[in-house]
N, C-alpha and C positions, 0 to 999 in steps of 0.2 A: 504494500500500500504506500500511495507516494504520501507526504505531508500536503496538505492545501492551504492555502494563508486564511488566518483566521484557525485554525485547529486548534486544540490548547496548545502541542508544544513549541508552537511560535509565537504565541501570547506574551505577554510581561505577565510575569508573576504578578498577584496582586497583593497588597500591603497594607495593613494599620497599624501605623506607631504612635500610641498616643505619651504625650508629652505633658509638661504643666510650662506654662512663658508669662511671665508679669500676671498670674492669677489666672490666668482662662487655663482651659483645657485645651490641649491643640490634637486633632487628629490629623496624622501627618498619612495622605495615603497617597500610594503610586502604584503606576500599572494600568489595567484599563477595568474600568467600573462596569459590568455589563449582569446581564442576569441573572450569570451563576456565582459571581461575586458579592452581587448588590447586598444578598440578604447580609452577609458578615458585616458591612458598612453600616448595614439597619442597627445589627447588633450590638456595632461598638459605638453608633452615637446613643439611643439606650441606655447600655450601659454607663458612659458617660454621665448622660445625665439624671440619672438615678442617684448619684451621690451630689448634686443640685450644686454646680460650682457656678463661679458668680457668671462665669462665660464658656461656651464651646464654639471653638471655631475648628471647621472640616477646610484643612491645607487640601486642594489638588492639584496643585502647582507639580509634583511630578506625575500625572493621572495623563495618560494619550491618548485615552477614548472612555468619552462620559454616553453611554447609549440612555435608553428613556427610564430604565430602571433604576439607573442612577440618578436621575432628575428625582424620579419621584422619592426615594428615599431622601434625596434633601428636602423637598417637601414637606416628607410624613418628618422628618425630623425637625425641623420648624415646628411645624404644628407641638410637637409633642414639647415645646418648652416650654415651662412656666417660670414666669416673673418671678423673682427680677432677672434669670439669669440670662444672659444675652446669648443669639447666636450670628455666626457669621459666616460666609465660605470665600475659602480666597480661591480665584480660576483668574486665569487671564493664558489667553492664547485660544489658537482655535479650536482644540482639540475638549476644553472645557467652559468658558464663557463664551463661546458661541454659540453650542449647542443650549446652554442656559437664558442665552440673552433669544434666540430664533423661537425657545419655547414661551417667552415674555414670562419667566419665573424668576428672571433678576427684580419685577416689581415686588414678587415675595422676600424675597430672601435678600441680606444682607451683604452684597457682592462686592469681593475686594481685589484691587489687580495682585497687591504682597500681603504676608504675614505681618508686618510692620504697620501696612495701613491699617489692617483688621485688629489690629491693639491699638493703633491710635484709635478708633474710630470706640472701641472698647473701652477705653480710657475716659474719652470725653462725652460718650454717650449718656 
């Protein structure tokens, strides 16, 4: 059997590290977000905030393919915050703010080009 692009083992692995930076929670994930992934990302923003930190922000700054699975766990993850704790996502490029901004869910969600922005904005919110 030959490989065909897209199979998993020419995929990016996929990743959550999550971190703590100036108080927020940060999930740092990379790789590409799709439907056999999505659910672990459900899992770890969840479990994130389940321990109710004053912030969670989802890094996909190394993420190369956000499909619609992954839109909508940012989504259901929004949703699932309760006050005060803030959330954010940082994407920029096209492989994740575009697909966010084409689906008009950057009006939901808290869209940052860096990490940096995404704690100022944290900071002063």
């Amino acid at each position: 059997m030959v490989d065909q692009p897209g199979d998993p083992v020419n995929r990016a692995s996929f990743e959550v590290e999550q971190h703590e930076r100036d108080g927020a929670v940060v999930l740092a994930v990379s790789g590409e977000v799709d439907m056999l992934s999505a659910p672990q990302l459900a899992e770890a923003i969840t479990t994130a905030l389940a321990v109710k930190p004053a912030a969670l922000i989802v890094d996909l700054s190394k993420v190369e393919f956000l499909a619609s699975a992954g839109l909508s766990v940012l989504v259901n993850g929004q949703a699932e915050v309760v006050p005060p704790t803030k959330f954010a996502v940082v994407a920029d490029g096209p492989a994740t703010s575009r697909p966010i901004k084409l689906m008009g869910i950057d009006s939901l969600l808290s869209l940052h080009r860096t990490l940096d922005n995404a704690l100022s904005w944290i900071a002063g919110a």
